[in-house]
C-alpha positions, 0 to 999 in steps of 0.5 A: 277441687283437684286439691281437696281429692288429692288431700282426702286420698292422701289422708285416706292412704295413711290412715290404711297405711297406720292400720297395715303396720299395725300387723294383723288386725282383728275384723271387730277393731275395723267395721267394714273393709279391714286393710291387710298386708303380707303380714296379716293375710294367713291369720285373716285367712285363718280367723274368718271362714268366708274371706273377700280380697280386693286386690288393688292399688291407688293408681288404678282408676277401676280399682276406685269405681270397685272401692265403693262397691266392695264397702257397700258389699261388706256393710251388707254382708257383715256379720257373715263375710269379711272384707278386706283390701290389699295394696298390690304396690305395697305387697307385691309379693302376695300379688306374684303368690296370687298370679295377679296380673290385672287389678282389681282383683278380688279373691273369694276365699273359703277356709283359707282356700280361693273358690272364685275370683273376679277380675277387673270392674264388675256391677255390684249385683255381679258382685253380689251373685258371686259371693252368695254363690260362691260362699252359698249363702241364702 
């Protein structure tokens, strides 16, 4: 059994891995949470006026309670937020830039500017409140 979750993180890994060197990607291409990386920040930021971050890493047990959270969160938003995910071990230097000291982490950008932040594990519903506050939508 350990096996098999090890082999579905792996896969999982690379495929996030194969679409973070694919430099920016563009939120149609990728429904849902959209990997980013140091590359592709300022244009996600830049292209989408209501941003959602999750900064993370793979070793981090909360960071893989908030995942799911985070995927049900984009489906229900989509359309009017988006979504992404960045590896703090793979863009440390976004991490320093940010001050995050703990993970997860999620950032609540409006045009580009930070308007909330949320760190550690939170209840969905928790989620959900700072979003709909934070980007005052109905």
């Amino acid at each position: 059994m350990d096996d098999d979750l090890a082999r579905i993180r792996e896969k999982k890994l690379r495929v996030m891995e194969d679409r973070m060197k694919g430099g920016p990607v563009e939120k149609k291409a990728f429904p849902g949470v959209i990997p980013v990386d140091e590359t592709g920040f300022s244009s996600l930021l830049s292209q989408n006026p209501l941003v959602v971050v999750d900064f993370w890493a793979e070793w981090c047990g909360p960071c893989r309670m908030v995942g799911p959270v985070i995927e049900d969160l984009a489906h229900e938003f989509s359309g009017r937020v988006t979504f992404a995910k960045c590896n703090t071990d793979q863009c440390q230097r976004l991490a320093s830039q940010f001050g995050i000291s703990a993970i997860p982490s999620i950032f609540l950008f409006f045009q580009g500017r930070i308007v909330d932040r949320v760190v550690g594990a939170c209840p969905k519903d928790v989620l959900r409140e700072r979003i709909t506050r934070a980007f005052r939508l109905a």
